[in-house]
C-alpha positions in Angstrom: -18.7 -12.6 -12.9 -20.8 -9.4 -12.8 -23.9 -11.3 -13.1 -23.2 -13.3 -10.5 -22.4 -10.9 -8.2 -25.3 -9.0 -8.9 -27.1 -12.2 -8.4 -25.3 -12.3 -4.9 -26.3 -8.9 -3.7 -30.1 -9.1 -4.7 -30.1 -12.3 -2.8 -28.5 -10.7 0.4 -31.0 -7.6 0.2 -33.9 -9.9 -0.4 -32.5 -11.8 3.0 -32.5 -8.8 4.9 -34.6 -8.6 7.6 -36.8 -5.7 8.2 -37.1 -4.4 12.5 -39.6 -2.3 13.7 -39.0 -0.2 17.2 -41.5 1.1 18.9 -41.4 2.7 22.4 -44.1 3.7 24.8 -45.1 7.7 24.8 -42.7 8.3 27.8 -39.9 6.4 26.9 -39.8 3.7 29.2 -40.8 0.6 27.3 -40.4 -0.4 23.8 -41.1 -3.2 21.4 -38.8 -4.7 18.8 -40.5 -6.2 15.6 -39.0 -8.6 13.3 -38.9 -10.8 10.5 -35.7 -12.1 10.5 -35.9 -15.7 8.7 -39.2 -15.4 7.7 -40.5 -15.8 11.3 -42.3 -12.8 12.4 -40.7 -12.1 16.3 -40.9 -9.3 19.0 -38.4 -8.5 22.3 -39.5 -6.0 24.7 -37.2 -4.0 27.1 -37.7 -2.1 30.1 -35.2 0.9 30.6 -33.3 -0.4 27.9 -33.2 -3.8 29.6 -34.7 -6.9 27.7 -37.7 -8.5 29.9 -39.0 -10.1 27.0 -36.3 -12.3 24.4 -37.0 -12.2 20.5 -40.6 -14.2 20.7 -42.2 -16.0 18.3 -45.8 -14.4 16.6 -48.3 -15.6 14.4 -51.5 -18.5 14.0 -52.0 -21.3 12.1 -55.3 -21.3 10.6 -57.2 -23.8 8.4 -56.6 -21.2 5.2 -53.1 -20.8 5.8 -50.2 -21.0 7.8 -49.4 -17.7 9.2 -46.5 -18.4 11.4 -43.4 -18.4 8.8 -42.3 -17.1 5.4 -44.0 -13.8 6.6 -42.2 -10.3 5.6 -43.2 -6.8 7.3 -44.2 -4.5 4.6 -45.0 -1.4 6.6 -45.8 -0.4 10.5 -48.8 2.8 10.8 -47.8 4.2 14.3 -50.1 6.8 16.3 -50.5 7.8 19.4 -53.3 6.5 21.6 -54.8 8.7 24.5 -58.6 7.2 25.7 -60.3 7.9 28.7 -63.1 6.4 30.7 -64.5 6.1 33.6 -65.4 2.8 35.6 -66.4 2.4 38.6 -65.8 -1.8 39.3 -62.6 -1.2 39.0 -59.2 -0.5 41.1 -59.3 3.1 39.5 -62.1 4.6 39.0 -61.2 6.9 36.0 -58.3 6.1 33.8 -56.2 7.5 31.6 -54.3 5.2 29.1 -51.6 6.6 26.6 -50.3 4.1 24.6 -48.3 4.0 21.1 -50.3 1.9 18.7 -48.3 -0.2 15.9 -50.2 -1.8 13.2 -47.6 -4.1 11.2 -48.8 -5.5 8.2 -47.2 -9.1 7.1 -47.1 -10.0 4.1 -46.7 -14.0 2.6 -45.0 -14.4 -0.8 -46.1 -10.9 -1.5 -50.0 -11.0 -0.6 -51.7 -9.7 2.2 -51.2 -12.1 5.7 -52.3 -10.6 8.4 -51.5 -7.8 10.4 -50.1 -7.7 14.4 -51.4 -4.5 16.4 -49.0 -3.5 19.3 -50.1 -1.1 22.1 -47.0 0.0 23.7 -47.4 2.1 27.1 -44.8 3.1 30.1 -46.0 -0.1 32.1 -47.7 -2.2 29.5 -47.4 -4.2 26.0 -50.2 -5.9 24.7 -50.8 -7.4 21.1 -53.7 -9.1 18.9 -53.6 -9.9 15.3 -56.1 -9.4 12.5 -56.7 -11.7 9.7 -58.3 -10.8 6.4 -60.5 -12.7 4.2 -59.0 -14.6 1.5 -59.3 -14.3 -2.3 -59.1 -17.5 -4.5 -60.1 -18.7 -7.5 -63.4 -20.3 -5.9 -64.0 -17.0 -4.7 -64.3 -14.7 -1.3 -63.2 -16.8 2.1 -65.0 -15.1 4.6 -64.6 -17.6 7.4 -61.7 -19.3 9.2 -60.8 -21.5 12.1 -57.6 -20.6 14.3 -56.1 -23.5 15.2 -53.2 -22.6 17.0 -51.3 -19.1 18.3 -47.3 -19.2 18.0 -47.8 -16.5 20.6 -44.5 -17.3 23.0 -42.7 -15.5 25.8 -39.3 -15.9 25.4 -37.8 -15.6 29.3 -34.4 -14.6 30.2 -32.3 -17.8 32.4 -32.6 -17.3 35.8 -36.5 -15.8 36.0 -38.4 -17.4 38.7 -42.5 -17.9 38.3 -45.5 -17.6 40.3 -48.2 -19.5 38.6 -51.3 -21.2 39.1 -51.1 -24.7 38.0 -54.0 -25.5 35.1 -56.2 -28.5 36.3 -57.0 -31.5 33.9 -60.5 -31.4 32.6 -62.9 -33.3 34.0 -61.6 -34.0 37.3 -62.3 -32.8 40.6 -65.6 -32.4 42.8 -68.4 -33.4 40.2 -66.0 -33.8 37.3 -66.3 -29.8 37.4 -62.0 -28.8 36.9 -60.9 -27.1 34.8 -62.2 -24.3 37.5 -59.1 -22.2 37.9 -59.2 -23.1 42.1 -55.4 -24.6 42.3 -52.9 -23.3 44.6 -49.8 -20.9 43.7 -46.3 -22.1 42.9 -43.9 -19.6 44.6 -40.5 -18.3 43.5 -40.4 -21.3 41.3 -37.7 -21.8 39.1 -39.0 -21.9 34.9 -39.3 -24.4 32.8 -41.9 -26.6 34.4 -45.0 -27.1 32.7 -47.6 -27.0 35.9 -49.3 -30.7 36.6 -48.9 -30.9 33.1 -51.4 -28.5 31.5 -49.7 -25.2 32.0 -51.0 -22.3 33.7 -53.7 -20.5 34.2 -53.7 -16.1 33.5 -52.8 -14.1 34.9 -49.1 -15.4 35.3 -46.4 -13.7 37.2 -42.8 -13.7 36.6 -39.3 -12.3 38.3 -36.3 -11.9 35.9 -33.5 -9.8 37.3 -34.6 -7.2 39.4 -38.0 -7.1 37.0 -41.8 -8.1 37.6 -43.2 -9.3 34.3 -47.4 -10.5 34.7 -48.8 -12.1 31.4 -52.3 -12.2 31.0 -55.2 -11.8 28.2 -57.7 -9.8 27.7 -60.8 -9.1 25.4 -62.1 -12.4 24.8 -65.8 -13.2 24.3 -67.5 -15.5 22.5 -65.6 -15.1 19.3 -62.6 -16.8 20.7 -61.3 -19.4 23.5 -59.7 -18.8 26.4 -56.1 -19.4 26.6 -53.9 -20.5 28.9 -50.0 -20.6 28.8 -47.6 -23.8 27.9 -44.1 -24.2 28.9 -42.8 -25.2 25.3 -39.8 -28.0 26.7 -38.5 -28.2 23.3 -37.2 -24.9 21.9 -34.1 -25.6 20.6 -34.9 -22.8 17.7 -35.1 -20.4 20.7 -31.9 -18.0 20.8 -30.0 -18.3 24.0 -30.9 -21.8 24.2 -30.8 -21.4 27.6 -34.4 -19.2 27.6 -37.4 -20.3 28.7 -40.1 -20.2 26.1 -44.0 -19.9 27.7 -46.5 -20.2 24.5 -50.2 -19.5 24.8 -52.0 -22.5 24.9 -55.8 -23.2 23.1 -58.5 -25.1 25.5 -57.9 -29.1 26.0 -59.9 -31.5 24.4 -61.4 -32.9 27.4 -63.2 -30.1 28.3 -67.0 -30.0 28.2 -67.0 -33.8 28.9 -65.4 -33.3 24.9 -67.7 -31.4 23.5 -66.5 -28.7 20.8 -63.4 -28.3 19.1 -60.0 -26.6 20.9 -60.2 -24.4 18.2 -61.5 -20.9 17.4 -64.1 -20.1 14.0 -63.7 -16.8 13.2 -65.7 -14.5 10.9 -63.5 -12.8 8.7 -61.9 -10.3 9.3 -61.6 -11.2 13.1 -59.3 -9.3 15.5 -58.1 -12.0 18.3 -58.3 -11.2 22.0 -55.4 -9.2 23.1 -51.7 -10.6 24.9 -50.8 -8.7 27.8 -47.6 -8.1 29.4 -47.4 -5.4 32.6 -43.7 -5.0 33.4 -41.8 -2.6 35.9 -38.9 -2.8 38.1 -40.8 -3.0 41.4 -44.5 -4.5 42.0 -46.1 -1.3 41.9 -47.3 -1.6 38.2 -48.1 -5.3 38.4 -50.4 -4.1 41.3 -52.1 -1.2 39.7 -52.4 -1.8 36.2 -55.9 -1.4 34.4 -54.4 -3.1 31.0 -57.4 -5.5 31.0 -60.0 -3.0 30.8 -57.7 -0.2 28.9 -58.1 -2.3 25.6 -61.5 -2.9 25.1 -64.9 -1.4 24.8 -68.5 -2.1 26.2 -70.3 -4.6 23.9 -74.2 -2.7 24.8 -75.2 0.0 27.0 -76.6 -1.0 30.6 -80.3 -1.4 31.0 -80.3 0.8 34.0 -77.8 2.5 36.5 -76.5 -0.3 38.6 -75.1 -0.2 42.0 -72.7 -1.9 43.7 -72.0 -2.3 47.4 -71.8 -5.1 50.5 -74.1 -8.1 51.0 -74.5 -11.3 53.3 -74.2 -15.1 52.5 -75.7 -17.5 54.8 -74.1 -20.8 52.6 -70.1 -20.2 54.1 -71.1 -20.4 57.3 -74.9 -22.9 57.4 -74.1 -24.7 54.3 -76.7 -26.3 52.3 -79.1 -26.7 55.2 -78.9 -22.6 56.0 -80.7 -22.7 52.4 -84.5 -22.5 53.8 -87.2 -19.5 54.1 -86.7 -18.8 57.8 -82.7 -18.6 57.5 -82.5 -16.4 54.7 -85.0 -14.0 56.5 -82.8 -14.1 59.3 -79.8 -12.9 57.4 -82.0 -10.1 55.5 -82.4 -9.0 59.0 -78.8 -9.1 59.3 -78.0 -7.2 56.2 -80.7 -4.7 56.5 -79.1 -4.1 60.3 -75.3 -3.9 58.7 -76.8 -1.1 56.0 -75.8 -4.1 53.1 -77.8 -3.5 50.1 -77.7 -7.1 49.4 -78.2 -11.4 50.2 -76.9 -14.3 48.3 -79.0 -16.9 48.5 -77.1 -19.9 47.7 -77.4 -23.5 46.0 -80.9 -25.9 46.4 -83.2 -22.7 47.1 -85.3 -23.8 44.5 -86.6 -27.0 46.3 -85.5 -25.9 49.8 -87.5 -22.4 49.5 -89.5 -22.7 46.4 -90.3 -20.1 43.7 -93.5 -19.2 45.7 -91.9 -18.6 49.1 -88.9 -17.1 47.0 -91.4 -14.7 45.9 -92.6 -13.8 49.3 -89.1 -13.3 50.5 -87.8 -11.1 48.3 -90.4 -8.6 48.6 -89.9 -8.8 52.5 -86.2 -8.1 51.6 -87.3 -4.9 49.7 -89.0 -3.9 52.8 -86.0 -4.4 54.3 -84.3 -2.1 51.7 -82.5 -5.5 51.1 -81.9 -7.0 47.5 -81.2 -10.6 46.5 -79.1 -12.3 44.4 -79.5 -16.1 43.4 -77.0 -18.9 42.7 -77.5 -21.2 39.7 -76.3 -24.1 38.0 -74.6 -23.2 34.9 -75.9 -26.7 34.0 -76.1 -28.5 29.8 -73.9 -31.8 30.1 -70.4 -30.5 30.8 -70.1 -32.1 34.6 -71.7 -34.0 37.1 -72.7 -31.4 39.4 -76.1 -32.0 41.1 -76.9 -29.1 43.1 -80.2 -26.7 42.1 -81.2 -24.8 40.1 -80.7 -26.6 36.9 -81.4 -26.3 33.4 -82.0 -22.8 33.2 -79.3 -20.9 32.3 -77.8 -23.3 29.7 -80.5 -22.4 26.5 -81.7 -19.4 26.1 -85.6 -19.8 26.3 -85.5 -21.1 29.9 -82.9 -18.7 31.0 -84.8 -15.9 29.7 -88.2 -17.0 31.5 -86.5 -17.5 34.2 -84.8 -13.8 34.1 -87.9 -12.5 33.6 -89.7 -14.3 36.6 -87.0 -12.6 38.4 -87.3 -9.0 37.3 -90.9 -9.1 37.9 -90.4 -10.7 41.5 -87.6 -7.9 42.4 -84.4 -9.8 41.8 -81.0 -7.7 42.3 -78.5 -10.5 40.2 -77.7 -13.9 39.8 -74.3 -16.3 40.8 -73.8 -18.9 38.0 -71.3 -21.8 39.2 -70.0 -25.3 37.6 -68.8 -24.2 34.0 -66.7 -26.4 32.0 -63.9 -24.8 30.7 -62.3 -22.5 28.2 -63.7 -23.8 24.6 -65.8 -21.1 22.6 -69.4 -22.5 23.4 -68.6 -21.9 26.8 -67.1 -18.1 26.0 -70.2 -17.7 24.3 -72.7 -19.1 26.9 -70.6 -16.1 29.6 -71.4 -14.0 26.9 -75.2 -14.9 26.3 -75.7 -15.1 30.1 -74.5 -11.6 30.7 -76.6 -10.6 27.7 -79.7 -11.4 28.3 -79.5 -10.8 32.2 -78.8 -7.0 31.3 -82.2 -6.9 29.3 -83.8 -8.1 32.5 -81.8 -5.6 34.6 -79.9 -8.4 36.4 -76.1 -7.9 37.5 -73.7 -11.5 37.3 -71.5 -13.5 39.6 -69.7 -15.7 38.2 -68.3 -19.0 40.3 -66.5 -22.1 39.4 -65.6 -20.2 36.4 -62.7 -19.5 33.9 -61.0 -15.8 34.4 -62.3 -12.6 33.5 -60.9 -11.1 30.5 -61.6 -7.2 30.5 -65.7 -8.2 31.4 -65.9 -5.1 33.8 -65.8 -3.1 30.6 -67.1 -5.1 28.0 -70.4 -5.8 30.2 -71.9 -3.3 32.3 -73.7 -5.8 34.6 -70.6 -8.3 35.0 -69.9 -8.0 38.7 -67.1 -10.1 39.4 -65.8 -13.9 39.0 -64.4 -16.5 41.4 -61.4 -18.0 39.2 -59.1 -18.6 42.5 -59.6 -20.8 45.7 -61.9 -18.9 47.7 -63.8 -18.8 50.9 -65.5 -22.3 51.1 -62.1 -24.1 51.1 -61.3 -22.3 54.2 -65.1 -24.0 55.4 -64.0 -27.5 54.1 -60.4 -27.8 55.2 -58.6 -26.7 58.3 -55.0 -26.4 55.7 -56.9 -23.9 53.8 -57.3 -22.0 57.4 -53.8 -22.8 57.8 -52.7 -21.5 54.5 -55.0 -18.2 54.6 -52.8 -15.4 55.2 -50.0 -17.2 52.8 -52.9 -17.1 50.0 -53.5 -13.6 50.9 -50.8 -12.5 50.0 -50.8 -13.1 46.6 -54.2 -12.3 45.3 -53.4 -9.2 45.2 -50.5 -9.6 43.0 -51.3 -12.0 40.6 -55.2 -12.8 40.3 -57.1 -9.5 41.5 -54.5 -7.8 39.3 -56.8 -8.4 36.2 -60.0 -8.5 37.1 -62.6 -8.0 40.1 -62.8 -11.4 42.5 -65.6 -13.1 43.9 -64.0 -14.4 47.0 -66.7 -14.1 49.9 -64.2 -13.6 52.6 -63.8 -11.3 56.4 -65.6 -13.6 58.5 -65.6 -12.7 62.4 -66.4 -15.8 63.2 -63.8 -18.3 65.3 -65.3 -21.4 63.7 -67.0 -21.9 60.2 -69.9 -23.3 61.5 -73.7 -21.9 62.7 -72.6 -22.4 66.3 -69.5 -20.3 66.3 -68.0 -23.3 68.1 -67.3 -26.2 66.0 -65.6 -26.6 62.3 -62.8 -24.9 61.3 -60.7 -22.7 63.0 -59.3 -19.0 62.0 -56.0 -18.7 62.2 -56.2 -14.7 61.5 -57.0 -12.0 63.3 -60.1 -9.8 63.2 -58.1 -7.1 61.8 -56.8 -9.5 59.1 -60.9 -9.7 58.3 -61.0 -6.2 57.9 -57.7 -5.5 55.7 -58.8 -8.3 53.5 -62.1 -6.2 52.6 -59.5 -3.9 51.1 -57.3 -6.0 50.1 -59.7 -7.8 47.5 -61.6 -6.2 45.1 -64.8 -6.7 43.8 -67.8 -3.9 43.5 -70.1 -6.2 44.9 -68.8 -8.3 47.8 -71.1 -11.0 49.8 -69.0 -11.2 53.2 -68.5 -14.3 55.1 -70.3 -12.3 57.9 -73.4 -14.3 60.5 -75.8 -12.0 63.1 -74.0 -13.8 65.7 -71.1 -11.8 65.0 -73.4 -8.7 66.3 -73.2 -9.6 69.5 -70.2 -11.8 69.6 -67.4 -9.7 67.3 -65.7 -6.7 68.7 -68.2 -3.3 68.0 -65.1 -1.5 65.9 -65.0 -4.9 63.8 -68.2 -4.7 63.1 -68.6 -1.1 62.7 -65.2 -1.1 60.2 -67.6 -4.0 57.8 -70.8 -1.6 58.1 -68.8 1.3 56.2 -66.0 -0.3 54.3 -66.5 0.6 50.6 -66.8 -1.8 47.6 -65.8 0.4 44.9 -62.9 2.8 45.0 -61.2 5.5 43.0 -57.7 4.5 43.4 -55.3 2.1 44.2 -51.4 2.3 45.0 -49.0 -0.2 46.1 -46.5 0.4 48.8 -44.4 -2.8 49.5 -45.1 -6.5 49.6 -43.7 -9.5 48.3 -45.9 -12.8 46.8 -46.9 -14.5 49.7 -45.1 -13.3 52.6 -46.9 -9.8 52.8 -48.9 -6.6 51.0 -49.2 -3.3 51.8 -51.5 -1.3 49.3 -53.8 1.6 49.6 -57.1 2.4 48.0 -59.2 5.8 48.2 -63.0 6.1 47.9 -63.7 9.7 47.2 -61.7 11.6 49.7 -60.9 9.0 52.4 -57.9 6.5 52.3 -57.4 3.2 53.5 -53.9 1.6 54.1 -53.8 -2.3 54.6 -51.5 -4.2 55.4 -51.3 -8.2 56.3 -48.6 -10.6 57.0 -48.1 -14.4 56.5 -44.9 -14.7 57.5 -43.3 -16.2 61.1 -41.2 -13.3 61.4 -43.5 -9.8 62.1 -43.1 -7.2 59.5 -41.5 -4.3 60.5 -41.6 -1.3 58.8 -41.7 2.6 58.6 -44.6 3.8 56.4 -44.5 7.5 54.7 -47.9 8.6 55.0 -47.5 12.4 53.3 -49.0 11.2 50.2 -52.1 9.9 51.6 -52.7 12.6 54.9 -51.5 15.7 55.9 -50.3 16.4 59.7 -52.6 17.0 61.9 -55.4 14.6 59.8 -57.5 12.7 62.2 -57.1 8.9 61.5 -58.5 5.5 62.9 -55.8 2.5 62.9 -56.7 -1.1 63.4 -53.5 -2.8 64.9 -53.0 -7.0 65.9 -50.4 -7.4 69.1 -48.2 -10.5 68.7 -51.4 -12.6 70.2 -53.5 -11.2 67.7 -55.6 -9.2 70.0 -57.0 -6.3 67.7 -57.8 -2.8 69.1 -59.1 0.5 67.2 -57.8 4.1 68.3 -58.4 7.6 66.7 -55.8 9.7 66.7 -54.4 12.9 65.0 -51.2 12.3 63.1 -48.7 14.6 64.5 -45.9 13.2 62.0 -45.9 11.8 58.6 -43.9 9.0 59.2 -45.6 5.8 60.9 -44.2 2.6 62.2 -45.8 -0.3 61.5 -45.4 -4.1 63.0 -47.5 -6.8 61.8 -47.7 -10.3 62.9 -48.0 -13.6 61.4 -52.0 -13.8 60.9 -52.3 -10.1 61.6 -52.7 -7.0 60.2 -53.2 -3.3 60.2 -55.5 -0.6 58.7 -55.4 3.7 58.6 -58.4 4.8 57.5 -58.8 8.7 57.5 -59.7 11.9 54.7 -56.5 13.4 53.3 
């Protein structure tokens, strides 16, 4: 009888499970660790309220499942205090205190793998390391990851804002997955997209909580992930949870080229999970998590710079693509004091390398650099449009980069990729690579989001990954829908990296003429909030010369000084898709924006004592209800400023605190 109780009470220690708790520096946030059952889990809370449910971890790799019958033996906490300075950011310099868990799991006693938590008062984030593996045959050094049991366990009742994932191989020229679908608003969970999930960054509302889920970190040593609704989670505890799961590439991309999966040298530290929580939108709107985890991969070949530019293609098309046109426009940007043209698709038979030649150095007479688009090319779509076959291997791209430093070239835009698999991580990678040897900065377009890239690559610039400015050129519901789009951006995909959107046109009508095409539904003040609105360090504006002569002189005066990179950001009030106020400084001067997409104006008192003091003289850019803008300076002789914006309108303050 002794025996067998003594049998009894080993087996009920040996059941125990083992938690882990850590909580952010301030307090605020912490992290529950697990391995109840065997399954290796987290929850995080908020205030002591839990955002994020008991969540499965682990990966299934071809040496080993990793994803159950895993027991923590020990968690090293420090503390982790890094600062850096970057500025193609929303802030400028950043300071990121974090407390750092490294949990080791172990699997029927031997080494596993270990999950690293970074835990700070607005942000969680996790990655796991695996180990090489000793048999009898010897050292395994490599592994393929074929799956993450990464999950997001939601609370019942969270409504979503996601971007739906596109099928591969679908869309214009075969060219989707592209990360260009529209929004799902205040949607209730448990859907799955069209199918395929969702695209990062995703945004969720649980209570009277903002949780965003994203990734970061990943290069060409990894996929890129998106994030599955798992329908049957019956292990999940409430069953009435949602459970979101990160999701490998699908096996249609590259016209099915490449595995889903991810070969690893060993050890190998995965790209990190991010989660950015907080009990308003504030932290969702300023967080730098993406760039806080990770470190630059090389040193910059020289000192960039960033600022405005022109882009003939938004408003001309194809057909603006030719000598005398682009001159035109370097007129036009020399004249707005941009430091920069993009000179679009088909300029390599429409211009030619020769006359190319010629008109960049006329630009650099001009004080005027350009940038030029490229095909991403190799056999992953159908896309037709020029220059191809030159940034897909590395000998031609790196002639080609070289015919460009020698001939003056600021940067190059590289569209049409074909999804998330790890040759194409690693041809972003090698493109960014070998461009920085040559000097040149990177746009990417049709592309997959950037994870942390501002960081990691000194000449990345910026990415599309959203539906941007041409769609408002091809479709009047795109005009339509342009202040409702608006208004999420910055909430959800400029949250996590800088986008190439090629927006504030002053033009009526997207088209040469100013008089035919589609037709702007916003105001010119809209135009001008929106260059705040959106970041990127380098942004190609949606600007013609017409609008010299034919846009209002403060409208175009606003676009000659508007900055491109900024110190700060802050939110002030907003809701997905209805409205935003935020406000960004560059060195000492503030600008508020504000833009509205709703029927009903937005009404609102605005304190202004932590951007100005009384008596600061200020311009604000105000819309009446028919959208007729005006610019007045004025000293503020009170702190406290209403504010009414219509639907399609806005309003900016621009002044030094």
């Amino acid at each position: 009888m002794f025996l067998t109780c003594l049998f009894l009470v080993c087996g009920l220690a040996v059941a125990q499970a083992t938690e882990k708790r850590i909580d952010s520096p301030d307090g605020k946030v912490s992290v529950t660790i697990s391995d109840e059952g065997g399954t290796p889990t987290y929850q995080v809370s908020l205030h002591g309220t839990t955002l994020i449910q008991p969540s499965p971890l682990g990966l299934k790799t071809n040496i080993g499942d990793l994803t159950q019958k895993l027991t923590i033996k020990d968690c090293e906490v420090k503390t982790v205090d890094v600062d850096y300075d970057l500025n193609t950011i929303k802030q400028s310099h950043v300071n990121y205190t974090a407390t750092e868990a490294v949990c080791h799991f172990e699997q029927e006693g031997r080494q596993a793998l270990d999950v690293i938590f970074r835990v700070s008062s607005r942000d969680v984030a996790f990655r796991y390391k695996l180990y090489p593996k000793r048999g009898r045959g010897g050292e395994t050094l490599v592994a393929v990851v074929d799956s993450e049991a990464s999950g997001f366990v939601l609370p019942e009742g969270t409504t979503t804002f996601l971007c739906p994932q596109s099928k591969p191989m679908g869309g214009f020229a075969r060219t989707s997955p592209s990360y260009e679908t529209n929004y799902t608003l205040d949607d209730e969970a448990g859907k799955n997209g069209w199918g395929e999930g969702y695209t990062f960054p995703s945004l969720f509302h649980s209570g009277g909580s903002w949780l965003l889920i994203s990734e970061t970190g990943t290069d060409g040593n990894y996929v890129g992930c998106r994030l599955l609704y798992e329908k049957d989670a019956s292990h999940v505890t409430p069953p009435t949870s949602h459970l979101y799961k990160i999701g490998f590439p699908q096996p249609g991309e590259m016209n099915g080229q490449g595995t889903t999966t991810a070969a690893v040298s060993l050890p190998a530290l995965t790209p990190w999970r991010t989660i950015t929580v907080g009990t308003t939108l504030a932290p969702i709107v300023e967080t730098t998590i993406a760039n806080d985890l990770v470190q630059p991969k090389y040193k910059a070949s020289r000192a960039y710079t960033y600022g405005k530019g022109s882009w003939s293609w938004i408003i001309g098309m194809d057909a603006s693509c030719n000598f005398d046109e682009q001159k035109r426009y370097i007129d036009f940007s020399a004249a707005m004091g941009y430091r920069s043209l993009l000179v679009d698709a088909l300029w390599d038979t429409q211009i030619g390398y020769e006359k190319m030649a010629e008109l960049s150095r006329y630009a650099q007479s001009k004080g005027v650099g350009l940038f030029l688009w490229y095909n991403s090319n190799g056999s992953w779509n159908d896309a037709p449009q020029s220059p191809k076959g030159k940034m897909d291997k590395s000998a031609a791209r790196r002639k080609e980069m070289a015919w460009m430093q020698k001939n003056g070239i600021l940067g190059i835009k590289v569209d049409f990729f074909g999804g998330d698999k790890q040759p194409m991580m690693q041809l972003y990678e090698d493109i960014l690579t070998d461009a920085n040897e040559f000097g040149l900065q990177v746009i990417f377009h049709g592309c997959t989001l950037p994870r942390g890239w501002e960081r990691m690559y000194p000449n990345y610039v910026a990415s599309e990954a959203v539906l941007a400015s041409e769609n408002l050129h091809f479709g009047q519901g795109a005009c339509d829908a342009e202040a409702h789009n608006a208004c999420i951006h910055p909430f959800i995909r400029n949250t996590v990296g800088s986008m190439d959107f090629g927006g504030s046109t002053l033009n009526k009508h997207y088209n040469k003429d100013n008089q035919h095409g589609t037709t702007r539904r916003t105001s010119d003040v809209f135009a001008l909030a929106t260059a705040v609105l959106f970041q990127s360090s380098v942004q190609h504006f949606a600007l013609a010369p017409n609008n010299l002569d034919d846009a209002p002189a403060w409208a175009i005066d606003f676009m000659k000084q508007v900055p491109t990179t900024w110190d700060e950001v802050r939110f002030i009030d907003g809701y997905p898709g209805k409205f935003i106020i935020m406000a960004r400084r560059s060195g000492g001067k503030w600008y508020i924006a504000g833009i509205n997409a709703q029927e009903a104006p937005v009404k609102t008192r605005l304190d202004l004592a932590p951007f100005f003091a009384k008596g600061t003289a200020v311009t604000a850019y105000t819309d009446d209800p028919q959208l007729n803008g005006k610019s007045e300076d004025a000293k503020l002789k009170k702190l406290a400023y209403n504010v009414e914006i219509p639907q399609n309108g806005a309003f900016l303050i621009v002044g030094e605190k």
